[in-house]
N, C-alpha and C positions, 0 to 999 in steps of 0.2 A: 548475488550470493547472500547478502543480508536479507530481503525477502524471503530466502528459501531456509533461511536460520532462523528468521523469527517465527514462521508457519511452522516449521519443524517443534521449537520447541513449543509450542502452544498443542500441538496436534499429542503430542507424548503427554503433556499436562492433562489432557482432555482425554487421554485414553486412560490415565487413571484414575480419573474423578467419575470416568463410564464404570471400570470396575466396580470403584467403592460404593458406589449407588448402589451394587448390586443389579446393571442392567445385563450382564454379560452372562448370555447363556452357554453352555457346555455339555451337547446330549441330554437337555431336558435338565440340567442342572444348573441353577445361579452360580458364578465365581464372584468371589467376593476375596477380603483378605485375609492374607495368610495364604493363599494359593500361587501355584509358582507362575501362575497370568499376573496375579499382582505384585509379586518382587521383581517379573519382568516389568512392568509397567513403572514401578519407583525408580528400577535401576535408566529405562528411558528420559522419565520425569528428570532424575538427575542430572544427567547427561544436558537435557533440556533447556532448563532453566537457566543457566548463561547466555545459550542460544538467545533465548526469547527474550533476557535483560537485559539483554548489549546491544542486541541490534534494533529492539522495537523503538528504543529512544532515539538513538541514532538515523532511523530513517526516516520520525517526526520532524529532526531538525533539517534534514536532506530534505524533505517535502517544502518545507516553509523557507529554506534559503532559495529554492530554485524561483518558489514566487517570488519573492523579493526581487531578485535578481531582474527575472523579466521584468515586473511592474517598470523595475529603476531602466530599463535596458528601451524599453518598449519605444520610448521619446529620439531615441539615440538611433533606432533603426527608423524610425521615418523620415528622421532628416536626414540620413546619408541617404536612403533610397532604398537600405537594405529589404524591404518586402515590397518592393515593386513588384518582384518574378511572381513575387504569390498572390499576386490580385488576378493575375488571368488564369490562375488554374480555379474551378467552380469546386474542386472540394475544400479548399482555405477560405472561401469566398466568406460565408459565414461566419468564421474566427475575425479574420481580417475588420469584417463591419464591425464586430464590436470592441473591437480595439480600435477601429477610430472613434466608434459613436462614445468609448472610457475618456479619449483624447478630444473630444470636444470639435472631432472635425465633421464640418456642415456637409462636405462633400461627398460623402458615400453613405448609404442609406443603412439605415443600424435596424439588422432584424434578429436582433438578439433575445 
């Protein structure tokens, strides 16, 4: 849902900064402002702009925790075993080498 709130309000931001340029034709005609395209388009922007300030921050920090996370995790799932099951499937195959070849292990060929 935050993805689809911060595209939103950006997409309304950008529909009125298309207006105000003056790129918006209408029957051979520029809209610009002052026309009821562009009090639609402020009244969007409005609307917007929480959208796009609440959630664009918040999903920088959701991006960067989730690395973190695995980095810290990554150690902890070799030694239990947990990515056994995904060394024999050949689409992880890939990821898997280079999280050993990250972890320093000699064993699996890092074609990263």
């Amino acid at each position: 849902m935050a993805i689809s709130a911060s595209n939103t309000g950006g997409a309304w931001d950008n529909a009125k900064k298309y207006i105000e340029q003056g790129s918006l034709n209408k029957n051979g005609h520029v809209v610009g402002k002052g026309t009821e395209e562009h009090t639609a388009a402020v009244i969007g922007d409005t609307v917007g702009d929480p959208l796009k300030d609440t959630s664009g921050p918040s999903l920088n920090i959701l991006i960067k925790l989730s690395a973190i996370i695995s980095l810290v995790f990554v150690r902890f799932f070799d030694k239990t075993g947990y990515l056994v099951p995904y060394l024999e499937k050949p689409s992880y195959k890939p990821y898997i080498d280079c999280v050993a070849k990250a972890m320093g292990n000699a064993t699996l060929e890092a074609k990263c």
